[in-house]
Steps between C-alpha positions, in 0.01 A plus 500: 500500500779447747696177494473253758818542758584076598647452762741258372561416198699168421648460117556131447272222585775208553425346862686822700257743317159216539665505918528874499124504335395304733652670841427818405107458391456305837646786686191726323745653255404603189701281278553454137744236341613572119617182320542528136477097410305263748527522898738249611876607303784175521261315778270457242679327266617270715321153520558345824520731837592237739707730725265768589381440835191355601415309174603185402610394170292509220446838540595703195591872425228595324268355783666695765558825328121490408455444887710775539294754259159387648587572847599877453241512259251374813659836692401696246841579306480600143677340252550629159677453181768734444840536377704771716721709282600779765495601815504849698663365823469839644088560466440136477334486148514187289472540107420192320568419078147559444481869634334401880649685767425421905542679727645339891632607858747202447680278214540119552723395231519103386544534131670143542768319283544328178694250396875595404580446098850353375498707184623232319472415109157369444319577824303806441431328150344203662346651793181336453624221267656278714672778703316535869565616859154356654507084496118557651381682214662321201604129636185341372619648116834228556277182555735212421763734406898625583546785695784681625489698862770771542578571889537309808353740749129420655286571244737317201523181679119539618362586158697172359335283752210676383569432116531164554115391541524616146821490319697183361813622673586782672902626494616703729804741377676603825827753525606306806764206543287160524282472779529887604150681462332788687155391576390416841605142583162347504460596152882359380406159657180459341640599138824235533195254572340588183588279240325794215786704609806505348807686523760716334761666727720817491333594212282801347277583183670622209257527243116394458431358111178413351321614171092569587590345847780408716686180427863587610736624721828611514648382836854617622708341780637792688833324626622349111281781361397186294188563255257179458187546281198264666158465364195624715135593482494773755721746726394597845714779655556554891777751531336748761314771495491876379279717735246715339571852651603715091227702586659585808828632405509874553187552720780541825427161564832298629553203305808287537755392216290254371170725487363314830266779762735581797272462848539466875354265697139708522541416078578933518671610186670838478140712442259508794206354441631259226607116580578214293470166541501140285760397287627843408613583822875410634471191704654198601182259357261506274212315552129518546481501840787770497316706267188446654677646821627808361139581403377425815775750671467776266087505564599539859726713426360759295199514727692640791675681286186709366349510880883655623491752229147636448491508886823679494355755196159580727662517860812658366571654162111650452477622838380868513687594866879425537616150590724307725554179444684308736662175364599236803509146544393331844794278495726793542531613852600846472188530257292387744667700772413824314184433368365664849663843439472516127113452512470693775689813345316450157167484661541883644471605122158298450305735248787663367701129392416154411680233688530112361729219633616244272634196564803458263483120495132534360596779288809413350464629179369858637811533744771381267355789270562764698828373574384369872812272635435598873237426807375761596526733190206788466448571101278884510328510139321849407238471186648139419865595480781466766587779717702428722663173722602351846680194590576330812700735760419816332132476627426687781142708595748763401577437213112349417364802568733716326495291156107568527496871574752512182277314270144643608304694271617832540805442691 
């Protein structure tokens, strides 16, 4: 039985992979998302969404990510369960833990982040047990307890607002001077309001102590280098993220120092045909709605580029008869200029040659393959393969019609 060829396949279901899903199954794409846990990734966790746009507060992350899955679900994307293990960039084949393999014209890639560990004494030993990065999944386990946040970015001082409705006192442990944090400044304000939240400053986590649960920490001031043991029922760490992209490294994908998917603008990686997008990616903010941008530029993206190259491989590179492509751009006037003469000349070997024009704005990809810098440049391809080129000032009808006679069957 031969496999199914989708057109896109996306490997992560956080909200870039649900957007790409989504953009790519409304464009009549044959889509399938992998996720190896529950659609949704970070967003999920994440009890209140009050800065997505369009709904109010109240609205949670589960809510909305379900929101997400249902609409590319009502496009007709597939979503399955699936933990991606490699990846032939170069075919397009996906290879999951469990021995599935799919096979795709492109790769959307939003395998997502985790939260970053301190590798401190006690924390993988509590992990758990008193040890957590998610205040949505675990706050209601500290009901009337102590709890200690580590960060002071968006999500730490967010989550301990969050722990709060819950907890008996929330302390934040922050590596700034007093007063200094990094979360947006709606966020700071509302915390120094809180009177659940207190505060230790210039200061880190040393250790994490319990016996069958946490009950201890270890807490080190990073100017005196001070150690002070305090009691606590739970640790909540915020100290960024670590993208997900292991099972990337040596597929030719370009990754950054820090393991994060190198893109342009389009959300192009280094491989044609494969984008990535979400938390992963390098980017100035990570957010939902970011995310859920990426996804919705990579559809778009990936759908011209299949139209550019398949109609590239059946005007082009299957053609029977020789061809003579012609790559221009309207908004150059010596392109236009000699777009007269050059289809004039090529049209006197009708039946023996092929002639296509390409726009190189439209066809980017196509002209900065075969190394196309210049308007008017004619690219003359025999069974698929280059044969010969002209740029600018060196074509003449001369010259046209003696490139041809040299490359005609025969000749």
């Amino acid at each position: 039985m031969t496999q199914k060829v989708y057109d896109v396949i996306i490997v992560g279901g956080g909200p870039g992979g649900l957007a790409a899903a989504i953009y790519g199954a409304r464009s009549r794409l044959s889509t399938l998302l992998i996720e190896k846990g529950a659609p949704g990734g970070q967003a999920a966790t994440t009890e209140d969404m009050e800065n997505y746009p369009g709904f109010a507060r109240g609205t949670t992350g589960p809510d909305l990510m379900q929101a997400f899955t249902d609409h590319a679900k009502s496009f007709g994307a597939e979503i399955t369960r699936g933990d991606v293990t490699t990846i032939d960039m170069e075919n397009k084949i996906v290879h999951t833990k469990a021995g599935e393999t799919y096979e795709a014209k492109t790769i959307i890639l939003s395998p997502g982040a985790v939260p970053r560990k301190l590798n401190i004494p006690g924390e993988a030993a509590f992990t758990g047990k008193g040890v957590s990065y998610c205040a949505t999944c675990d706050a209601d386990f500290y009901e009337d307890l102590d709890v200690i946040v580590l960060g002071n970015g968006d999500a730490a001082v967010e989550e301990a607002g969050y722990l709060t409705k819950f907890a008996n006192s929330v302390t934040l442990v922050v590596i700034h001077d007093e007063g200094i944090l990094d979360a947006a400044p709606m966020l700071q304000e509302r915390a120094f309001k809180n009177p659940k939240i207190k505060w230790i400053w210039n200061s880190t986590l040393a250790e994490i102590k319990g016996e069958a649960l946490v009950n201890g920490v270890v807490i080190k001031n990073i100017k005196t280098n001070e150690l002070t043991e305090m009691p606590i029922d739970g640790v909540f760490i915020y100290v960024g993220t670590v993208p997900q992209t292991g099972f990337l490294k040596d597929t030719g994908l370009e990754l950054d120092s820090r393991g994060y998917i190198i893109t342009n603008e389009q959300m192009e990686t280094n491989i044609d045909g494969v984008y990535g997008v979400g938390d992963a990616r390098v980017k100035y903010l990570r957010q939902v709605v970011t995310a859920a941008s990426d996804g919705a530029i990579a559809a778009f993206a990936a759908e011209k580029y299949m139209v550019e190259e398949e109609g590239f491989k059946n005007s082009v590179l299957d053609e029977a008869l020789p061809v003579a492509v012609t790559f221009w751009s309207p908004m150059v006037e010596k392109a236009v200029e000699m777009s007269p003469m050059i289809e004039t000349t090529l049209d006197r070997f009708a039946g023996q040659l092929k002639a296509v024009k390409m726009d190189t704005y439209r066809n980017q990809r196509v002209a900065k393959r075969y190394g196309v810098t210049k308007n008017p440049t004619i690219v003359f391809f025999r069974g698929g393969e280059v044969v010969a080129t002209l740029v600018e000032d060196a074509i003449t009808e001369e010259s046209i019609s003696k490139t041809i006679a040299e490359i005609l069957p025969g000749a």
